[in-house]
C-alpha positions in Angstrom: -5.8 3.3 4.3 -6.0 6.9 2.9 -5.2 10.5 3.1 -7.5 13.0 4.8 -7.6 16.5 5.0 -4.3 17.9 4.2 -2.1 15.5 6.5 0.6 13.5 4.4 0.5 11.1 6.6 -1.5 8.3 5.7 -4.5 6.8 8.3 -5.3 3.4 8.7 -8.8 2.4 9.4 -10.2 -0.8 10.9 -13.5 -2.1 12.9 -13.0 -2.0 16.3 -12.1 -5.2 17.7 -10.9 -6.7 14.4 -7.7 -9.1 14.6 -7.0 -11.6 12.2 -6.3 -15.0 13.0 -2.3 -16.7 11.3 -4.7 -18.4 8.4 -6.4 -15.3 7.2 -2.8 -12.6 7.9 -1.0 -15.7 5.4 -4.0 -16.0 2.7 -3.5 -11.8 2.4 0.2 -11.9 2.6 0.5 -14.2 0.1 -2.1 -12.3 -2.2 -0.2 -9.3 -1.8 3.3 -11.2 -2.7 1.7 -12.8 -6.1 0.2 -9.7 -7.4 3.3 -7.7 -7.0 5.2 -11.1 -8.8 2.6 -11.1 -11.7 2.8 -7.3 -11.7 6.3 -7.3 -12.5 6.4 -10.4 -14.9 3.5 -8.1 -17.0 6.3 -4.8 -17.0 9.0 -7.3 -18.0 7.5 -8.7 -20.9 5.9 -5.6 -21.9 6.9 -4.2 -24.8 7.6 0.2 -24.9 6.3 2.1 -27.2 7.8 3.1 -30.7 7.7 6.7 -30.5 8.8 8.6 -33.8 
């Protein structure tokens, strides 16, 4: 996925002919789901700034 030119659109971009099978769509939907949960358990227990 990206930008090109000066569309705002983004473009998706694949092989021809590539479909993936239910095992491999679950193993990357699941990825995606725990990166976004460990994501937001780092911003939770981070810790701001002191600015003075």
């Amino acid at each position: 996925m990206g930008y090109y030119g000066n569309s705002p659109e983004p473009r998706f971009s694949v092989e021809t002919g590539y479909a993936p099978n239910q095992d491999e769509f679950e193993f990357r939907r699941q990825f995606v789901i725990t990166v976004a949960l460990r994501l937001t358990e780092i911003t939770a227990r981070a810790v701001p700034p002191s600015w003075k």
